[in-house]
N, C-alpha and C positions, 0 to 999 in steps of 0.2 A: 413320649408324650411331651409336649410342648409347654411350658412352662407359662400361667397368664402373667407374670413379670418381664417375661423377654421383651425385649424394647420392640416398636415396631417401628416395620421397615421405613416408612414415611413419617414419624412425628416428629424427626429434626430436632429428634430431644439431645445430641450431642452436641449442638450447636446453639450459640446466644441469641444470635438473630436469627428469625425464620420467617419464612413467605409463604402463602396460601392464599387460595383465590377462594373468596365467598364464605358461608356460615358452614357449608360443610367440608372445605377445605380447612377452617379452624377448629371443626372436630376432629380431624385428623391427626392436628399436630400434639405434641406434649404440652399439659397447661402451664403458661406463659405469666409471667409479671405483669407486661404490661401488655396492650393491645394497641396497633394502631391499626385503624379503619381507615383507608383510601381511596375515597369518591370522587375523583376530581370534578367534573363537571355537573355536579349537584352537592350532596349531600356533606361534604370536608367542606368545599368553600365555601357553603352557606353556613354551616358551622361556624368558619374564622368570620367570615361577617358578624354576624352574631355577637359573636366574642368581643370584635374589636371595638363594636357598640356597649360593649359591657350587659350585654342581654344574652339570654338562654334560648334554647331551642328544643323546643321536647322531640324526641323520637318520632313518632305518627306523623309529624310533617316532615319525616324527609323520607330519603327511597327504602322502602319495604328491606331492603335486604342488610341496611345498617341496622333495623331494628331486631334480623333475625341474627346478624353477626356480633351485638350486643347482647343479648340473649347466652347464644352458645359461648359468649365470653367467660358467663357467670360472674357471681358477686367479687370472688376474692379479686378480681384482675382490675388495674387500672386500665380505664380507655379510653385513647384518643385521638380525636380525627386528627387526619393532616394531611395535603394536596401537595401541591409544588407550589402554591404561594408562600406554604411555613413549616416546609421541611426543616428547616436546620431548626426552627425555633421548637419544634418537634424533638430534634435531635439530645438539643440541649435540658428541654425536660425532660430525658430519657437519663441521660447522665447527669442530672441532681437528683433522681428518684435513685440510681444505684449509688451516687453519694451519700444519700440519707440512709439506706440502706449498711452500707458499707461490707457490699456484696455483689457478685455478679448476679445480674438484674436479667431474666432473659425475657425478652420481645418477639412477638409475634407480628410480623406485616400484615395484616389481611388486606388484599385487594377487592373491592366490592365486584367489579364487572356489571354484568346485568342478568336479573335473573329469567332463563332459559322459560320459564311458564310459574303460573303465579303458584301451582301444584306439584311444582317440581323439585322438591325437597333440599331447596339450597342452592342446587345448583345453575352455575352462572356461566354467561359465556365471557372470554375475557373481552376487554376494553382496554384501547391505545392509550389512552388517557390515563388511566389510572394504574396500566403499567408503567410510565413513565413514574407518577407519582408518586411509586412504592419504592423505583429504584431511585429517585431524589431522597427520599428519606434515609434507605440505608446506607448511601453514597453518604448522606452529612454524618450518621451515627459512625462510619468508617470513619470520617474527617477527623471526630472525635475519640479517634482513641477504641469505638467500640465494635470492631471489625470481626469476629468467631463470625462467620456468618455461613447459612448453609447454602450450596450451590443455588438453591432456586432462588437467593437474595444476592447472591453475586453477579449471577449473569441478568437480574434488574436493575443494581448498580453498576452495573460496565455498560448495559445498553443507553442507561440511563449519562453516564457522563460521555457515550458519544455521541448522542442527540441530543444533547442539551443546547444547541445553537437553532436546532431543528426543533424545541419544542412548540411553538406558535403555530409553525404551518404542520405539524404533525398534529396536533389537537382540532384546528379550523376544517384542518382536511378527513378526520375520523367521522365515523358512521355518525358518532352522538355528536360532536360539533355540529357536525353537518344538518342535523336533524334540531336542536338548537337555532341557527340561523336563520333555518328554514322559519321557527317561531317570533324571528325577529328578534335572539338574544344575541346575538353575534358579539358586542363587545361584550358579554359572561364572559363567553366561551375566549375571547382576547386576557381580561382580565387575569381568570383562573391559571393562564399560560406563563403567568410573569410570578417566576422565579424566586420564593425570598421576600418578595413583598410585603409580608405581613409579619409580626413580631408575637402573636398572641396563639395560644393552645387551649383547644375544646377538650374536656375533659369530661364524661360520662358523670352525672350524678342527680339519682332521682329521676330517671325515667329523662332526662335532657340534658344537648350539650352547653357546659356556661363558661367563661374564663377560666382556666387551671388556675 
Protein backbone atom coordinates (compact mmCIF):
# COMPACT_ATOMS: atom_id res chain seq x y z
CA UNK A 1 0.00 0.00 0.00
CA UNK A 2 1.24 3.24 -1.01
CA UNK A 3 1.78 5.71 1.49
CA UNK A 4 -0.44 9.30 0.91
CA UNK A 5 2.98 11.17 2.06
CA UNK A 6 5.08 9.66 -0.78
CA UNK A 7 6.10 12.74 -2.72
CA UNK A 8 4.48 12.88 -6.06
CA UNK A 9 5.93 12.18 -9.19
CA UNK A 10 5.37 15.69 -10.68
CA UNK A 11 5.09 18.29 -7.85
CA UNK A 12 8.89 19.27 -8.25
CA UNK A 13 8.78 19.48 -4.53
CA UNK A 14 12.70 18.73 -4.62
CA UNK A 15 13.32 21.54 -6.46
CA UNK A 16 13.24 25.57 -5.53
CA UNK A 17 12.22 26.80 -8.66
CA UNK A 18 9.28 25.01 -10.59
CA UNK A 19 7.26 25.51 -13.77
CA UNK A 20 3.65 24.68 -14.66
CA UNK A 21 1.52 25.75 -17.26
CA UNK A 22 -2.11 27.15 -15.98
CA UNK A 23 -4.21 26.64 -12.56
CA UNK A 24 -4.15 22.99 -12.89
CA UNK A 25 -0.76 22.69 -13.62
CA UNK A 26 -0.27 24.65 -10.25
CA UNK A 27 -2.34 22.11 -8.57
CA UNK A 28 0.00 19.83 -9.41
CA UNK A 29 3.00 20.97 -7.94
CA UNK A 30 4.09 21.20 -4.13
CA UNK A 31 2.78 24.47 -2.37
CA UNK A 32 5.06 27.13 -3.19
CA UNK A 33 6.17 30.66 -1.30
CA UNK A 34 5.89 32.48 -3.88
CA UNK A 35 3.79 32.40 -7.14
CA UNK A 36 4.63 34.06 -10.23
CA UNK A 37 1.80 34.22 -13.04
CA UNK A 38 3.16 34.79 -16.68
CA UNK A 39 0.88 36.44 -19.22
CA UNK A 40 2.81 38.09 -21.40
CA UNK A 41 0.62 39.65 -23.86
CA UNK A 42 -2.30 40.62 -21.50
CA UNK A 43 -2.71 40.15 -18.22
CA UNK A 44 1.58 40.64 -16.49
CA UNK A 45 1.90 43.54 -18.72
CA UNK A 46 -1.12 45.19 -17.94
CA UNK A 47 -0.40 44.55 -14.40
CA UNK A 48 3.34 46.40 -14.72
CA UNK A 49 1.25 49.18 -16.28
CA UNK A 50 -0.75 49.52 -13.57
CA UNK A 51 1.98 49.34 -11.16
CA UNK A 52 4.17 51.76 -12.83
CA UNK A 53 1.18 54.20 -12.55
CA UNK A 54 1.13 53.55 -8.95
CA UNK A 55 -2.68 51.97 -9.64
CA UNK A 56 -4.21 48.49 -8.87
CA UNK A 57 -5.92 46.20 -11.05
CA UNK A 58 -8.43 43.94 -9.77
CA UNK A 59 -8.50 40.40 -11.14
CA UNK A 60 -12.11 40.33 -13.23
CA UNK A 61 -10.43 42.59 -15.74
CA UNK A 62 -7.82 40.54 -16.76
CA UNK A 63 -7.74 36.81 -18.52
CA UNK A 64 -9.95 34.46 -16.74
CA UNK A 65 -7.17 31.98 -16.12
CA UNK A 66 -4.99 34.56 -13.83
CA UNK A 67 -7.95 34.70 -11.64
CA UNK A 68 -8.40 30.77 -11.51
CA UNK A 69 -4.37 30.55 -11.08
CA UNK A 70 -4.75 33.13 -8.10
CA UNK A 71 -7.22 31.16 -6.77
CA UNK A 72 -5.54 27.71 -6.68
CA UNK A 73 -2.44 29.78 -5.46
CA UNK A 74 -4.35 30.06 -1.97
CA UNK A 75 -4.05 32.73 0.64
CA UNK A 76 -0.59 31.54 2.27
CA UNK A 77 1.46 32.18 -1.18
CA UNK A 78 2.71 35.46 -2.22
CA UNK A 79 1.88 36.43 -6.08
CA UNK A 80 3.19 37.98 -8.70
CA UNK A 81 2.85 38.83 -12.16
CA UNK A 82 5.86 39.13 -14.40
CA UNK A 83 6.35 39.27 -18.37
CA UNK A 84 9.74 39.90 -20.07
CA UNK A 85 9.38 43.54 -19.46
CA UNK A 86 10.20 42.96 -15.34
CA UNK A 87 11.69 39.65 -15.02
CA UNK A 88 14.77 40.54 -13.30
CA UNK A 89 12.82 43.06 -11.15
CA UNK A 90 10.79 39.94 -10.52
CA UNK A 91 13.76 38.20 -9.79
CA UNK A 92 15.04 40.44 -7.30
CA UNK A 93 11.74 40.61 -5.22
CA UNK A 94 12.00 36.90 -5.26
CA UNK A 95 15.47 37.12 -3.34
CA UNK A 96 14.47 40.02 -0.76
CA UNK A 97 11.36 37.83 0.12
CA UNK A 98 14.04 34.70 0.97
CA UNK A 99 16.15 37.43 2.50
CA UNK A 100 13.54 38.43 4.76
CA UNK A 101 12.82 35.15 5.18
CA UNK A 102 16.18 33.97 5.86
CA UNK A 103 15.42 30.81 4.27
CA UNK A 104 15.19 28.88 1.17
CA UNK A 105 12.15 30.63 -0.36
CA UNK A 106 10.56 28.05 -3.14
CA UNK A 107 8.86 29.55 -6.43
CA UNK A 108 6.45 28.27 -8.51
CA UNK A 109 6.40 29.73 -12.53
CA UNK A 110 3.06 29.35 -13.55
CA UNK A 111 2.63 29.99 -17.22
CA UNK A 112 -0.83 31.28 -18.02
CA UNK A 113 -1.25 30.00 -21.80
CA UNK A 114 -4.78 30.15 -22.84
CA UNK A 115 -7.46 28.39 -21.72
CA UNK A 116 -8.47 25.22 -23.98
CA UNK A 117 -12.54 26.08 -23.39
CA UNK A 118 -14.15 28.34 -20.77
CA UNK A 119 -15.32 24.40 -19.06
CA UNK A 120 -12.43 23.06 -19.33
CA UNK A 121 -11.11 22.72 -15.96
CA UNK A 122 -7.83 24.77 -16.13
CA UNK A 123 -6.52 23.60 -18.63
CA UNK A 124 -4.60 25.69 -21.14
CA UNK A 125 -2.93 25.18 -24.39
CA UNK A 126 0.64 26.64 -24.19
CA UNK A 127 1.57 30.13 -25.59
CA UNK A 128 5.17 31.32 -27.32
CA UNK A 129 4.83 34.19 -25.53
CA UNK A 130 4.56 33.41 -22.16
CA UNK A 131 7.01 30.52 -22.53
CA UNK A 132 9.55 32.85 -23.28
CA UNK A 133 8.39 34.93 -20.24
CA UNK A 134 8.58 32.29 -17.71
CA UNK A 135 12.17 31.20 -18.98
CA UNK A 136 13.22 35.21 -18.61
CA UNK A 137 12.23 35.03 -15.15
CA UNK A 138 14.11 31.92 -14.17
CA UNK A 139 16.99 32.85 -16.39
CA UNK A 140 17.29 36.32 -13.95
CA UNK A 141 16.41 34.22 -10.62
CA UNK A 142 19.60 31.80 -11.99
CA UNK A 143 21.50 35.21 -12.50
CA UNK A 144 20.79 35.74 -8.92
CA UNK A 145 22.13 33.16 -7.07
CA UNK A 146 18.69 31.21 -7.13
CA UNK A 147 19.18 28.36 -9.53
CA UNK A 148 17.74 24.47 -7.68
CA UNK A 149 15.57 24.70 -10.57
CA UNK A 150 13.41 21.70 -11.96
CA UNK A 151 13.94 20.44 -15.44
CA UNK A 152 10.79 22.00 -16.71
CA UNK A 153 12.33 25.53 -15.55
CA UNK A 154 15.49 24.79 -17.08
CA UNK A 155 14.82 24.05 -20.35
CA UNK A 156 12.62 27.57 -20.30
CA UNK A 157 15.52 29.31 -19.20
CA UNK A 158 18.00 27.80 -21.78
CA UNK A 159 15.26 28.39 -24.49
CA UNK A 160 14.72 31.48 -23.10
CA UNK A 161 18.55 32.78 -23.26
CA UNK A 162 18.75 31.42 -26.88
CA UNK A 163 16.02 33.46 -28.16
CA UNK A 164 16.33 36.19 -26.39
CA UNK A 165 17.71 38.27 -29.58
CA UNK A 166 14.73 36.57 -31.29
CA UNK A 167 12.09 37.77 -28.75
CA UNK A 168 10.24 40.61 -30.92
CA UNK A 169 9.68 38.65 -33.98
CA UNK A 170 8.90 35.54 -31.99
CA UNK A 171 6.02 37.37 -30.09
CA UNK A 172 4.85 39.63 -33.38
CA UNK A 173 5.00 36.30 -35.33
CA UNK A 174 2.84 33.91 -32.40
CA UNK A 175 -0.91 33.10 -32.78
CA UNK A 176 -1.71 35.84 -30.08
CA UNK A 177 0.63 38.66 -31.54
CA UNK A 178 -0.84 37.96 -34.54
CA UNK A 179 -4.39 38.09 -33.37
CA UNK A 180 -3.53 41.43 -31.37
CA UNK A 181 -2.45 43.15 -34.54
CA UNK A 182 -4.87 41.96 -36.19
CA UNK A 183 -7.08 44.44 -33.39
CA UNK A 184 -4.71 47.07 -34.23
CA UNK A 185 -2.53 46.69 -30.95
CA UNK A 186 0.60 45.83 -32.65
CA UNK A 187 2.89 48.17 -30.82
CA UNK A 188 1.28 46.17 -27.26
CA UNK A 189 2.39 43.39 -28.69
CA UNK A 190 6.25 45.49 -29.65
CA UNK A 191 6.16 47.01 -26.27
CA UNK A 192 5.53 43.66 -24.02
CA UNK A 193 8.81 42.30 -26.12
CA UNK A 194 11.32 44.72 -24.70
CA UNK A 195 13.25 43.05 -22.20
CA UNK A 196 13.78 44.72 -18.68
CA UNK A 197 12.00 47.70 -19.30
CA UNK A 198 10.24 48.12 -16.49
CA UNK A 199 11.42 48.25 -12.66
CA UNK A 200 8.12 47.63 -10.74
CA UNK A 201 6.35 44.26 -9.31
CA UNK A 202 2.53 43.45 -9.25
CA UNK A 203 1.76 41.70 -6.17
CA UNK A 204 -1.69 40.04 -5.42
CA UNK A 205 -3.54 41.75 -2.64
CA UNK A 206 -7.31 41.90 -2.15
CA UNK A 207 -8.76 40.50 -5.03
CA UNK A 208 -6.06 42.92 -7.24
CA UNK A 209 -2.58 43.47 -8.74
CA UNK A 210 -0.95 46.96 -7.05
CA UNK A 211 2.81 47.87 -6.67
CA UNK A 212 4.75 45.27 -4.28
Amino acid sequence: MTSSLAPRPHDQSTYQVRLEWGPAGLARLAPSDVVVVVDVLDSSTRAVEAAAAGEEILLDRLDPVVGEIARVAGPDAIVLAAGLVNARAVAEAVLAEQTRRAGRTSVAIIVAGELVAPDAAGLVHPAVEDQLGAGAVVAALGDLGIDHTSPDAAVAAEGFRALRGAVRHLLTASGSGRAMAARGERDAVAGAAVHDSAGVVPVLRDGGFRPL
